[in-house]
Structures are given as structure tokens and as C-alpha cells.
PASEBA-1860 file (N, C-alpha, C; in nm, 3 decimals):
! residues 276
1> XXXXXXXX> 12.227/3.953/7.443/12.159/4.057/7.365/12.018/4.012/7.330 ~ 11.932/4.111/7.337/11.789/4.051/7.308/11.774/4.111/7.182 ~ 11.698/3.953/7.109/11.649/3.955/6.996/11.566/4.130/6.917 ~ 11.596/4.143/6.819/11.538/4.250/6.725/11.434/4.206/6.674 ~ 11.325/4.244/6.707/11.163/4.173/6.613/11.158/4.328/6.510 ~ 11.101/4.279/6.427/11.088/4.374/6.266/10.966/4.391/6.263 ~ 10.930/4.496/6.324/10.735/4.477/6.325/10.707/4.521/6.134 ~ 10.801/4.650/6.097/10.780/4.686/5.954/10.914/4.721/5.877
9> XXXXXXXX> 10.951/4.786/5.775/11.065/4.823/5.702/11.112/4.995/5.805 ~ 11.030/5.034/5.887/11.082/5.146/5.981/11.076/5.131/6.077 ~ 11.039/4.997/6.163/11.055/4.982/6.290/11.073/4.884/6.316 ~ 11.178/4.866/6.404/11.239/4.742/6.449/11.274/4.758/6.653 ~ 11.235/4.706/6.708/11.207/4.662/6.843/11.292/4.623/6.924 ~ 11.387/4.630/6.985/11.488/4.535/7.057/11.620/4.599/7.066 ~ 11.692/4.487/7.112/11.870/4.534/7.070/11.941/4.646/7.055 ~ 11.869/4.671/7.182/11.951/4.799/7.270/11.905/4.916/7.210
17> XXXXXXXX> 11.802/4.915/7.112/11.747/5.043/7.030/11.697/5.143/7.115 ~ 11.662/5.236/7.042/11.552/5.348/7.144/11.463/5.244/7.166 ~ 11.357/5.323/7.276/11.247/5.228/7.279/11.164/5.262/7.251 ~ 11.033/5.157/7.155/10.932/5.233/7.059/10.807/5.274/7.149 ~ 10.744/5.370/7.083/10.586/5.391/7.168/10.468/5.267/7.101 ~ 10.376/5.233/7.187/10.312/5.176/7.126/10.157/5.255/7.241 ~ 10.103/5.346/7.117/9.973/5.398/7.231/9.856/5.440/7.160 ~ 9.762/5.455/7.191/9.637/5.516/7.145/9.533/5.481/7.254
25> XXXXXXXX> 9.378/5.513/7.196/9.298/5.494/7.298/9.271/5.361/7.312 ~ 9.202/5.327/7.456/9.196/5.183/7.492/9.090/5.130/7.412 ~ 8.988/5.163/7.373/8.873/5.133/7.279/8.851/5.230/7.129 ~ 8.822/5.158/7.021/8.783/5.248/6.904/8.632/5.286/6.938 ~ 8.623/5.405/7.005/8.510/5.456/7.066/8.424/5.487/6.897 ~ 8.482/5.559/6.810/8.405/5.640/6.653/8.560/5.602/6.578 ~ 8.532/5.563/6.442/8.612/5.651/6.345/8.720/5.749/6.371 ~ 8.611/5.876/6.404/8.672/6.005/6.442/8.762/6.043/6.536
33> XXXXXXXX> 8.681/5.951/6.628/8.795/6.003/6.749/8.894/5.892/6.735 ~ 8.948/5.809/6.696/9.055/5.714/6.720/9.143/5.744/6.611 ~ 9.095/5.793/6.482/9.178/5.913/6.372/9.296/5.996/6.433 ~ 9.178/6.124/6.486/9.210/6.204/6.547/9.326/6.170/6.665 ~ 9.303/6.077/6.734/9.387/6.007/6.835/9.486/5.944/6.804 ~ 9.502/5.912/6.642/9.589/5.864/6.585/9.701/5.953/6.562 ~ 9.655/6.053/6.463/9.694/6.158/6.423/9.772/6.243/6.491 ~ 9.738/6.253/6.631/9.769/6.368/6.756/9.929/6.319/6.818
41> XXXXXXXX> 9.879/6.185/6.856/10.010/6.092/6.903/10.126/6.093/6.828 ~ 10.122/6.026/6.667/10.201/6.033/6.563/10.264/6.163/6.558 ~ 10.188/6.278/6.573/10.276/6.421/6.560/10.326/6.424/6.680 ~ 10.365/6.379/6.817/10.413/6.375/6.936/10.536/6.312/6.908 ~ 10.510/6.148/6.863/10.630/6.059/6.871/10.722/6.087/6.751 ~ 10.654/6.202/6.611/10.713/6.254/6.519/10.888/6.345/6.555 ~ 10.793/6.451/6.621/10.843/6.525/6.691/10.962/6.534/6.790 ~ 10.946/6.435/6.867/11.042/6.375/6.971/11.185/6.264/6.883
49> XXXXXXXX> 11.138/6.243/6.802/11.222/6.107/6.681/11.157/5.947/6.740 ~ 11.064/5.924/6.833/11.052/5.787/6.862/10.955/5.707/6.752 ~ 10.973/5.640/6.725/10.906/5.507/6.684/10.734/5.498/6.691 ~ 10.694/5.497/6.604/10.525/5.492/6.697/10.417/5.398/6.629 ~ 10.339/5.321/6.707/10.290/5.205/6.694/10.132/5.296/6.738 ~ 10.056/5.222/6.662/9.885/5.289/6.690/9.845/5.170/6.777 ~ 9.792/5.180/6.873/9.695/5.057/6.969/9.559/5.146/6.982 ~ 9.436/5.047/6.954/9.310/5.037/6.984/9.263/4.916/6.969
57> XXXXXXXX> 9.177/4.888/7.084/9.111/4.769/7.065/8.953/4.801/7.014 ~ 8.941/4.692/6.899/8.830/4.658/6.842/8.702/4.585/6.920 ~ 8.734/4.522/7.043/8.653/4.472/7.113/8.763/4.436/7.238 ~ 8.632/4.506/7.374/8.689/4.472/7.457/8.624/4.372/7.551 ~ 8.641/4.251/7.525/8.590/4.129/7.538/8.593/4.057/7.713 ~ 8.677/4.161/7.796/8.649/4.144/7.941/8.645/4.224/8.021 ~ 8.531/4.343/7.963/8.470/4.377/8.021/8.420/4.367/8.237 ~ 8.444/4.507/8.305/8.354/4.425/8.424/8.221/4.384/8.416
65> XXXXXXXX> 8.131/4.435/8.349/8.013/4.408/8.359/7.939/4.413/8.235 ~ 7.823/4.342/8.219/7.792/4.283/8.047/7.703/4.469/7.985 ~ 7.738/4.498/8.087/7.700/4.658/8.013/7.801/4.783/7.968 ~ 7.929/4.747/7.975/8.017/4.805/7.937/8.035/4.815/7.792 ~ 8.099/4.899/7.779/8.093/4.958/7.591/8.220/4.867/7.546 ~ 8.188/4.780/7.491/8.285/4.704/7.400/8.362/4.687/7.264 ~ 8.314/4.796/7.192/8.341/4.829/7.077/8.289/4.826/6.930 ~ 8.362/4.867/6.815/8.313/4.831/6.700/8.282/4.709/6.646
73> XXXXXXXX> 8.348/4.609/6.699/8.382/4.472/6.660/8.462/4.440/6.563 ~ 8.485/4.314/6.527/8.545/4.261/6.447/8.597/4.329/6.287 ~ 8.506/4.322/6.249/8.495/4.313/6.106/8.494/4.511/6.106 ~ 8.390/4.585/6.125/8.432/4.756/6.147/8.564/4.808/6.227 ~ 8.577/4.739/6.296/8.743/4.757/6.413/8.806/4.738/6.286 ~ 8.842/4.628/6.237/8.964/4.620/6.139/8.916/4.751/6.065 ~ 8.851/4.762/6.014/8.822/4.835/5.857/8.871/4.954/5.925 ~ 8.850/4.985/6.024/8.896/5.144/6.119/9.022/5.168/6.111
81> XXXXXXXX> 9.082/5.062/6.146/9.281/5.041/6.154/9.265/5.004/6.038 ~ 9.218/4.933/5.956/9.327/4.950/5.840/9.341/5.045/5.751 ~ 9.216/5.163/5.787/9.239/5.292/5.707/9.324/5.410/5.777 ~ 9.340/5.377/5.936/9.401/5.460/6.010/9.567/5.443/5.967 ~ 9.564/5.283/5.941/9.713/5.231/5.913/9.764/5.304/5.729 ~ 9.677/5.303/5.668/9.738/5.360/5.517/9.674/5.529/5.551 ~ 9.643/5.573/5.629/9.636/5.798/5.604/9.740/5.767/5.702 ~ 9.844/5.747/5.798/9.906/5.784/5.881/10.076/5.732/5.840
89> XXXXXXXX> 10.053/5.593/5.785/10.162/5.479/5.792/10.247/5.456/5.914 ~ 10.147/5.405/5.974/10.176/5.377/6.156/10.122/5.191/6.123 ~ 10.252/5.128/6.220/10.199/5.030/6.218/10.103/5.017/6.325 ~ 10.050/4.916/6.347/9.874/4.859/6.426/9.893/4.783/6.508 ~ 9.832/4.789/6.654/9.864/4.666/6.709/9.724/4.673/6.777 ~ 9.614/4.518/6.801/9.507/4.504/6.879/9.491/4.379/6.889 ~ 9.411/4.349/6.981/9.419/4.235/7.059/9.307/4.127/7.031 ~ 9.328/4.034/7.010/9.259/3.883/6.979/9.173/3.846/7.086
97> XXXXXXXX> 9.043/3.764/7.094/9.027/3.698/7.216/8.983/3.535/7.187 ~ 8.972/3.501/7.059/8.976/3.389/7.000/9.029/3.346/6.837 ~ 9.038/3.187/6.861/9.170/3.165/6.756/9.116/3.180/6.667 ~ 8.972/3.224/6.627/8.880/3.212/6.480/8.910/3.367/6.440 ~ 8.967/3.469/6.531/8.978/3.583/6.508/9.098/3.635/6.466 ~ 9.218/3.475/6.430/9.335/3.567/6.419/9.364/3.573/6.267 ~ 9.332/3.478/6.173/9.382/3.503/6.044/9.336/3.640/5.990 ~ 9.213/3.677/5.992/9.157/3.812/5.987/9.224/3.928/5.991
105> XXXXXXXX> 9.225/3.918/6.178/9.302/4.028/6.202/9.433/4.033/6.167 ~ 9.522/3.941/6.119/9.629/3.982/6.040/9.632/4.025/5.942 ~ 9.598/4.005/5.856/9.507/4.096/5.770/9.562/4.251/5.744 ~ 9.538/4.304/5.865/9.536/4.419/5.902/9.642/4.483/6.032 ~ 9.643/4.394/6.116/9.741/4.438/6.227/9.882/4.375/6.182 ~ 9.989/4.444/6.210/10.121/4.424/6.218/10.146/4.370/6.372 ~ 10.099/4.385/6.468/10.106/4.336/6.630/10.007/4.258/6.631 ~ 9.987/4.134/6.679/9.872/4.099/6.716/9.893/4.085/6.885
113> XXXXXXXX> 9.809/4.081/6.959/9.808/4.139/7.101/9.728/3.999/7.152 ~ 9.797/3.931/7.280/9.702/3.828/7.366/9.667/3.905/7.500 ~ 9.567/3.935/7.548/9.509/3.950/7.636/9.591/3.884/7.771 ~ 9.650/3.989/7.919/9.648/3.894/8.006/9.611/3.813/8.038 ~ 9.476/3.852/8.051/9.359/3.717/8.105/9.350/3.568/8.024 ~ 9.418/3.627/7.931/9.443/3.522/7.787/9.571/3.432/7.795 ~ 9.674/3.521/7.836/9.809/3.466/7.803/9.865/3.317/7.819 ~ 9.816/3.252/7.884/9.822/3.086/7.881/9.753/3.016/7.773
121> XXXXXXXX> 9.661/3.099/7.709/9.560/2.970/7.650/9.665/2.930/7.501 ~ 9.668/2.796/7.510/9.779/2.760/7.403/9.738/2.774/7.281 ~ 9.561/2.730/7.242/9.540/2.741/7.115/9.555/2.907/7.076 ~ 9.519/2.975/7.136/9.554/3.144/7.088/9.638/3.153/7.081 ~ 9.787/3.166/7.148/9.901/3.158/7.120/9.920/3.149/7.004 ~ 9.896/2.936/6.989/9.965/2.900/6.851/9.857/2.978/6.709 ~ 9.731/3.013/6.728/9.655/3.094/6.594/9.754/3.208/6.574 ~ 9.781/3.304/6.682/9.878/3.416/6.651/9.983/3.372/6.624
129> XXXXXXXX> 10.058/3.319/6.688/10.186/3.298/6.589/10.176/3.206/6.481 ~ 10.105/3.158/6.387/10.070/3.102/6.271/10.032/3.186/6.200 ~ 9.962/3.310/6.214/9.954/3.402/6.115/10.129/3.450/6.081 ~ 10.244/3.467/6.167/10.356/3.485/6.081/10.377/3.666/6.136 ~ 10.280/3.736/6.199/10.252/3.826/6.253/10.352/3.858/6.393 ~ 10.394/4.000/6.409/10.455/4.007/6.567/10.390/4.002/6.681 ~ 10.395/3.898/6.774/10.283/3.880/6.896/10.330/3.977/7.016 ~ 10.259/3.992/7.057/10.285/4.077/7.187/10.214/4.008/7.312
137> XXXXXXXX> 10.245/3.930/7.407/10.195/3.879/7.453/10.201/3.951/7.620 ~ 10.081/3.965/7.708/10.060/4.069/7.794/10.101/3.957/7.916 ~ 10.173/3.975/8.024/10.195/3.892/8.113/10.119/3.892/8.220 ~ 9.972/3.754/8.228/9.890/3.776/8.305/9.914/3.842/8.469 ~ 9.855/3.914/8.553/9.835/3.943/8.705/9.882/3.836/8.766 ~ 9.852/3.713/8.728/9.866/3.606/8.825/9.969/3.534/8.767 ~ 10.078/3.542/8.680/10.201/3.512/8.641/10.277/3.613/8.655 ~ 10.390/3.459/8.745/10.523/3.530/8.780/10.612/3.579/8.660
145> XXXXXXXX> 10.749/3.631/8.643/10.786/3.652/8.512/10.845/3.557/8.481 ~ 10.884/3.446/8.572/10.927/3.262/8.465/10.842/3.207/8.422 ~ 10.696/3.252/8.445/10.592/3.190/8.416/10.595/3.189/8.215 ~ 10.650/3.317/8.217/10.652/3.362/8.058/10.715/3.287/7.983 ~ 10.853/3.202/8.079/10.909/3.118/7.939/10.851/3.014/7.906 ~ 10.701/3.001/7.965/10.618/2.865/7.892/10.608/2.900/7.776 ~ 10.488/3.060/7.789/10.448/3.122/7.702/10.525/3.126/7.555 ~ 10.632/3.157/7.552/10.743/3.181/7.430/10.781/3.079/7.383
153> XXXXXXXX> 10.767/2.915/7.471/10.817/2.802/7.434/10.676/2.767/7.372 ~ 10.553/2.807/7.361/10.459/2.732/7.333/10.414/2.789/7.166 ~ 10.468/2.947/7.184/10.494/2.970/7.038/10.594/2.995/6.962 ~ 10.720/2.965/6.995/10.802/2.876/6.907/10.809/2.762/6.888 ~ 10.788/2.663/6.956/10.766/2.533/6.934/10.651/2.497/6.846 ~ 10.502/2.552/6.884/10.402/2.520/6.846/10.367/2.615/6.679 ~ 10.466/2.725/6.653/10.455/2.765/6.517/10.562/2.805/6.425 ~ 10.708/2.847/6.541/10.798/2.852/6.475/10.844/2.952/6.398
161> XXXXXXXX> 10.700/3.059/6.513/10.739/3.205/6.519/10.834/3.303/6.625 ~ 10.936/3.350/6.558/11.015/3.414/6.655/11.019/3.572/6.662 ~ 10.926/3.600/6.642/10.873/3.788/6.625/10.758/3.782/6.756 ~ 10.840/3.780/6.849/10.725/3.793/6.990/10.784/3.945/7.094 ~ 10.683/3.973/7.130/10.762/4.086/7.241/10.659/4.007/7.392 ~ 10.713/4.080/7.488/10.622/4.013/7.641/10.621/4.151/7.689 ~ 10.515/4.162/7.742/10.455/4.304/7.776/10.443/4.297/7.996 ~ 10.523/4.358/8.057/10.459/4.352/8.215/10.352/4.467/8.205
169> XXXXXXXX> 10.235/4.404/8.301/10.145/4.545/8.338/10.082/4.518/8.404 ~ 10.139/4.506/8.578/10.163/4.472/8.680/10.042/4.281/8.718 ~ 10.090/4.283/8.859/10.016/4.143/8.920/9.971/4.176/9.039 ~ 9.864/4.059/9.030/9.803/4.132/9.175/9.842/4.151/9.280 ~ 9.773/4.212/9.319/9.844/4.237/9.496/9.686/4.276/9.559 ~ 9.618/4.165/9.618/9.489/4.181/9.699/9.402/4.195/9.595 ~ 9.279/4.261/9.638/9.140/4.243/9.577/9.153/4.405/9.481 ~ 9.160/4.395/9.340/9.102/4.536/9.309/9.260/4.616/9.305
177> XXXXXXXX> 9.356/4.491/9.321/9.527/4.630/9.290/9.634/4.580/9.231 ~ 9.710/4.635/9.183/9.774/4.600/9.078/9.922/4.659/9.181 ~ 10.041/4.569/9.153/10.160/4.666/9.193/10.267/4.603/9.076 ~ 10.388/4.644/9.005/10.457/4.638/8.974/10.598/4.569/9.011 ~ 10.637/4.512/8.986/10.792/4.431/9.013/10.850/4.432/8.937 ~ 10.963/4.541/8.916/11.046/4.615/8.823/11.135/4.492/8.772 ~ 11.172/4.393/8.876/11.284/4.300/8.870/11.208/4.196/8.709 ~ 11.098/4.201/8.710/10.997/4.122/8.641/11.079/4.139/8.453
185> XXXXXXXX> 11.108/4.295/8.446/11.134/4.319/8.327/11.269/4.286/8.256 ~ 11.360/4.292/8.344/11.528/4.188/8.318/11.473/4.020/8.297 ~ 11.409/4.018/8.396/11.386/3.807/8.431/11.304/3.813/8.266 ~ 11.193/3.879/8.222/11.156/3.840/8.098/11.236/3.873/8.015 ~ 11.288/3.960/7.952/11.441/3.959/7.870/11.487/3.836/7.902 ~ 11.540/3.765/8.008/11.637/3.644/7.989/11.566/3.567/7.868 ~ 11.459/3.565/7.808/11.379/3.472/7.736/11.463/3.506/7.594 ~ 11.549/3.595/7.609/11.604/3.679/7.486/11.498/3.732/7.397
193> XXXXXXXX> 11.386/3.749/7.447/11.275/3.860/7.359/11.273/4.024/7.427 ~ 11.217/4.086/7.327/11.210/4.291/7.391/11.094/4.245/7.468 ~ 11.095/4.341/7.597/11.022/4.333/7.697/10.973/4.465/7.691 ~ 10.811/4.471/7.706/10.764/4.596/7.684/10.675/4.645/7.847 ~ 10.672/4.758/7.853/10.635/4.759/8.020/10.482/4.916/7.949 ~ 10.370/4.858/8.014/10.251/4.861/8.058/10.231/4.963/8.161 ~ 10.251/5.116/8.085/10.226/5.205/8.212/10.132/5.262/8.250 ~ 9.995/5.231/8.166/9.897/5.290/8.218/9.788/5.125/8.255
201> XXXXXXXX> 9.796/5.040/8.217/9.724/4.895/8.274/9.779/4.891/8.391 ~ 9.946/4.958/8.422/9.931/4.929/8.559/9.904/4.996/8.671 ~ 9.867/5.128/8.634/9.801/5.189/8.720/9.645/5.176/8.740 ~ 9.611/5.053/8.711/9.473/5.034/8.723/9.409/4.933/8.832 ~ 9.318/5.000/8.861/9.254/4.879/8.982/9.069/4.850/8.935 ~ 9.096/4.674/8.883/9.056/4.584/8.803/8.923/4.562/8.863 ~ 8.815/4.596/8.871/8.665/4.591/8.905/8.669/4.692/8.994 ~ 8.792/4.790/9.069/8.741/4.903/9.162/8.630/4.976/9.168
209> XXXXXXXX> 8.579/4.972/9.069/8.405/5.047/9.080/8.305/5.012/9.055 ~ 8.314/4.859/9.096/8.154/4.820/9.089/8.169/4.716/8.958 ~ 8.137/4.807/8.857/8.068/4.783/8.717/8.179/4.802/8.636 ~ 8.303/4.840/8.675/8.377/4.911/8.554/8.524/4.912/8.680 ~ 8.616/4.928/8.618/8.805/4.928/8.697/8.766/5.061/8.701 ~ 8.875/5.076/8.807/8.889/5.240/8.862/9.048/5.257/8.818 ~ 9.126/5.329/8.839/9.244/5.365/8.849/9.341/5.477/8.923 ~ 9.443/5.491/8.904/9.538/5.631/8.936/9.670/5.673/8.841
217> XXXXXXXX> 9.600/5.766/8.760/9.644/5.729/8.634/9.708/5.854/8.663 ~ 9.749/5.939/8.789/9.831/6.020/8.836/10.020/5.983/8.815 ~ 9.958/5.850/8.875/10.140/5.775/8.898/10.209/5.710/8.755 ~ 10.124/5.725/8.615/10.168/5.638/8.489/10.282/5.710/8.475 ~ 10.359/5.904/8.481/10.456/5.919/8.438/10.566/5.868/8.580 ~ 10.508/5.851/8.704/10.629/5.756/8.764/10.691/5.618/8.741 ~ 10.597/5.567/8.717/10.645/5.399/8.653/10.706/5.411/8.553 ~ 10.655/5.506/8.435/10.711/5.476/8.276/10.837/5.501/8.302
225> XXXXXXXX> 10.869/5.621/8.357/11.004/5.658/8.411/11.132/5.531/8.480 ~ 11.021/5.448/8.529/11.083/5.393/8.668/11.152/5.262/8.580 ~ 11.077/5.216/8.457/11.085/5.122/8.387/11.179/5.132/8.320 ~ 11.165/5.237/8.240/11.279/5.337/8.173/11.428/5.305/8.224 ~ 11.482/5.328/8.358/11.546/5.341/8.407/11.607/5.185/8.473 ~ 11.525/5.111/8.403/11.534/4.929/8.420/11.622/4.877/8.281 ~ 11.504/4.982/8.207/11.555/4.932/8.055/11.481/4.846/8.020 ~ 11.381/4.885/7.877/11.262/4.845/7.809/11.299/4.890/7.679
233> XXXXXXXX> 11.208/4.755/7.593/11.234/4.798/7.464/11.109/4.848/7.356 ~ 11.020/4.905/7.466/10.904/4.942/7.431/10.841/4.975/7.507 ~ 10.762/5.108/7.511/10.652/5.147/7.631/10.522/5.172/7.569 ~ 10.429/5.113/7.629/10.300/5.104/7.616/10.205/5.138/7.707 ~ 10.122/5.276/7.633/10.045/5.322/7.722/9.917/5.352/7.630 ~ 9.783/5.364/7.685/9.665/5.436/7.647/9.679/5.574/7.681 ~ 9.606/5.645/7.571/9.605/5.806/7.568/9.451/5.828/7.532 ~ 9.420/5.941/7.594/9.306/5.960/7.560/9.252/6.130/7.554
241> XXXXXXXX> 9.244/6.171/7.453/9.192/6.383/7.467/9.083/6.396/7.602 ~ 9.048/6.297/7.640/8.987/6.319/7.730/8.910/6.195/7.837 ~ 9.001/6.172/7.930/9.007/6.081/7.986/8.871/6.011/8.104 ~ 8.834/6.140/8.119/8.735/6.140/8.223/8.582/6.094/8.103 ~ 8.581/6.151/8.013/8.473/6.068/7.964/8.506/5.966/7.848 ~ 8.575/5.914/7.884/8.613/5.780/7.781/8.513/5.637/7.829 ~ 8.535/5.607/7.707/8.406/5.475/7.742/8.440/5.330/7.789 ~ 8.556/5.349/7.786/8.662/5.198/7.860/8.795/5.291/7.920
249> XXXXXXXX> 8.817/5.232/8.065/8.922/5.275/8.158/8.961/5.409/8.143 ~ 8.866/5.511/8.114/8.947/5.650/8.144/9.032/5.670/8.251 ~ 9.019/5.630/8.378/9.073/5.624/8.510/9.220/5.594/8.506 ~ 9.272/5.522/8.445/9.388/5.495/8.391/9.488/5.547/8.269 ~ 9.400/5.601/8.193/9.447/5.664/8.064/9.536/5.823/8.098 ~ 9.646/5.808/8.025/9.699/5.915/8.018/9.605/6.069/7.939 ~ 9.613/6.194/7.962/9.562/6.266/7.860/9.691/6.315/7.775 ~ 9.608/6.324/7.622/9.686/6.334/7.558/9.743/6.450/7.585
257> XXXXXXXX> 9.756/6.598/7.622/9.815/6.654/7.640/9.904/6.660/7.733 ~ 9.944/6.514/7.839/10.040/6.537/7.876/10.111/6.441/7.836 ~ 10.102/6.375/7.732/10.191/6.273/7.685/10.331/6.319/7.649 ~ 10.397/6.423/7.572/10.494/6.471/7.553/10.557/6.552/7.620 ~ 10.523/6.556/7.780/10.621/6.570/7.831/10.637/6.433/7.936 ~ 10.595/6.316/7.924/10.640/6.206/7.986/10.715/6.156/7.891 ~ 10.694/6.162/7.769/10.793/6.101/7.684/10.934/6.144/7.634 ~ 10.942/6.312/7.641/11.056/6.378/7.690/11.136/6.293/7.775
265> XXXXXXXX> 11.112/6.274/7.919/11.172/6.226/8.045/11.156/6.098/8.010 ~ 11.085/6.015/7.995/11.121/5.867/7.947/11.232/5.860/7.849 ~ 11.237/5.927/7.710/11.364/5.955/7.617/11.540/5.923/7.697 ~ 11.443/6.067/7.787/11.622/6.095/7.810/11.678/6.003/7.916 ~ 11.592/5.901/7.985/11.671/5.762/8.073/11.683/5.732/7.972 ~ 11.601/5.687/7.889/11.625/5.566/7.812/11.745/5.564/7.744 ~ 11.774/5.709/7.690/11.912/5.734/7.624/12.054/5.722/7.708 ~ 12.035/5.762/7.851/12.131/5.743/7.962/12.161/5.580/7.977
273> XXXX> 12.020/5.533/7.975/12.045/5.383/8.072/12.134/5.281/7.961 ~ 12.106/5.317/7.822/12.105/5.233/7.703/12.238/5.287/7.641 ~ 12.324/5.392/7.673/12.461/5.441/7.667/12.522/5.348/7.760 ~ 12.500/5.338/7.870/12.623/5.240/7.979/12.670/5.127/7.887
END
């Protein structure tokens, strides 16, 4: 049985539960719009009975090119979520890219998030799990899924935190593509942590345009589905009112208006697969 992580007093993660949403836009583009984006989702996952977790990142720190829109930063990012987190009472989850950034952001996030590109580096690890915070750790492109039980051994050992989830969202395959290995999401469960599966990062292809990732953010309700039907204890996707002009990875982003009916059909495996 895999472990139950307690992100708050209404949501709890794991152990054969429904499985929670964890979504919003990929960048806190304004205030307004990541509110609003807050707001929209929450009445979706309301609606349906699922679980719902707010994601935006405050800075998006790997960027393809040093002209990409990176965000509010630090110090305005938090202040954004933590007012989005008390008008909504949604817990928060965003992502770290150094260890000077994690006491802070606990602070304020209930998830703290490691970056694929991140996921080995030990001192980040051990800063996030020393805040005492639920980690979510993203399973780099270029790690296999045994690669992960370093990962989990380096923050329990190294802090003696056991509130971790491991996130797939896919590995490479050639220059610029991402493919999925469903088998990936059982092998990380053996770690006995909730395994969360990445359906719109993995429809993305990682410098495809030059200056910026491209994507095919056509196929996110086939995977979520496909994952679904693996059995996940959390799905994580970006949403966006409007995808085509978003200022980080629109190409990949779900629109929000079709989020509730992928989450319909994700529901009802999840309820089938998690009855057997």
C-alpha cells in the first residue's frame, strides 16, 4: 500500500484515494489572471467532488532563452499565492530552484516542487525536505524510474521527511521529444510514495521552437486517461483561458474550458481502476 501524505486537514494524497488535481497556469503571468485561474479550476474540481491543489510558478528559472518571461519572482510570487491560498482555501504548490529559496517559500506553499532539471541536486532536496513541507519531486527526462529511489533515500535520510510525492512527465526520446513509459508509474510507487503523472509537461517538446518549447497539447486528454487507467494518485496538469497567448508553454497547456470534460473521463477510470 502506498503511503498517505497529508498535504492539509482536507486533503490527503495516496492510499488508494481518488486522485487529487493539482493545476493552474504554468507562470503567475498578473495577480488577475492567476486569481481568476484559480477561481475557475476550483469551481471545476468543486463540482466534479475532486481534491484541488493551485500550481503556479513564481519564477521560471529554465527558461529556453534569456528572453523568456519568467515571472513575478520570489518575494511578489509568494505574496500572489499566499493571498490566492486564504480567498479560495486551496492548498499551493510551486517550485524552488535554490536552497536559499526554500525556508521562504514554505512560508506559503503547502507543496514545495523540485524542478526535473533539478531532481538530483542533493542540497535542494535536503532544503525542501527540512522545511517539514510536502515535496513533490518531478522525475528528470534523463532518469529512469529506479533512478527515483536515490531521490527519496536522499530525503529521508538527509531530513527525515516522509511527505514526498514523485511526479512522471515523460523522458527523452531524441532531440526536442518527450515520450512516456506508463510502466514508469507502478516502478515509482514501489518506493511506497503517491506517484503523480504530468499530463501536460508531457506533451511537450523542450526547445522545439527555437527560443521557447513547442508542444501537442492535443494528446494531454489521451495520456491523463492512459495514466488513469495505470493508477495515479494525483494528476497534474497546466490550464490556461487561453493557451495560445500565454507567456510560458501555451503549446502544451490545456484550455480551461476543456478541462472538465477530461476530468469527467479521468474520474470515472480512476473510480473503475481503484474498485478492483
Amino acid at each position: 500500500m502506498v503511503t498517505e501524505v497529508v498535504v492539509n486537514e482536507r486533503i490527503t494524497i495516496g492510499g488508494n484515494r481518488p486522485f487529487a488535481l493539482i493545476a493552474g497556469p504554468c507562470v503567475i503571468e498578473s495577480r488577475e489572471h492567476a486569481t481568476a485561474m484559480a477561481g475557475g479550476i476550483k469551481e471545476i474540481a468543486e463540482r466534479l467532488g475532486i481534491p484541488y491543489i493551485f500550481k503556479a510558478s513564481y519564477d521560471k528559472a529554465n527558461r529556453s532563452s534569456i528572453r523568456g518571461f519568467r515571472g513575478p519572482g520570489l518575494h511578489e510570487g509568494l505574496e500572489i499565492l499566499h493571498d490566492i491560498k486564504g480567498k479560495f482555501q486551496v492548498p499551493i504548490l510551486s517550485d524552488i530552484h535554490t536552497e536559499e529559496q526554500a525556508a521562504e517559500a514554505a512560508e506559503v506553499l503547502d507543496i514545495i516542487q523540485i524542478p526535473a532539471y533539478l531532481c538530483r541536486q542533493t542540497d535542494l532536496l535536503i532544503a525542501a525536505g527540512e522545511t517539514g513541507a510536502v515535496v513533490n519531486v518531478k522525475k528528470g527526462q534523463f532518469l529512469a524510474p529506479w533512478d527515483m529511489d536515490n531521490v527519496v533515500t536522499k530525503i529521508v535520510e538527509g531530513t527525515g521527511n516522509r511527505r514526498i510525492l514523485l511526479t512522471e512527465r515523460g523522458a527523452t526520446f531524441g532531440y526536442n521529444n518527450l515520450v512516456v513509459d506508463m510502466t514508469s508509474l507502478p516502478r515509482m510507487r514501489q518506493t511506497g510514495y503517491p506517484v503523480v503523472f504530468d499530463a501536460t509537461h508531457s506533451v511537450q517538446l523542450p526547445g522545439g521552437a527555437g527560443e521557447s518549447s513547442s508542444g501537442r497539447r492535443e494528446y494531454v486528454s489521451y495520456l491523463a486517461r492512459g495514466a488513469a487507467a495505470i493508477g495515479i494518485d494525483a494528476l497534474f496538469m497546466e490550464i490556461h483561458d487561453c493557451p495560445d497567448t500565454a507567456r510560458s508553454d501555451g503549446s502544451n497547456m490545456l484550455r480551461l474550458d476543456q478541462l472538465e470534460s477530461v476530468l469527467r473521463q479521468v474520474k470515472a477510470i480512476d473510480e473503475l481502476v481503484k474498485g478492483f
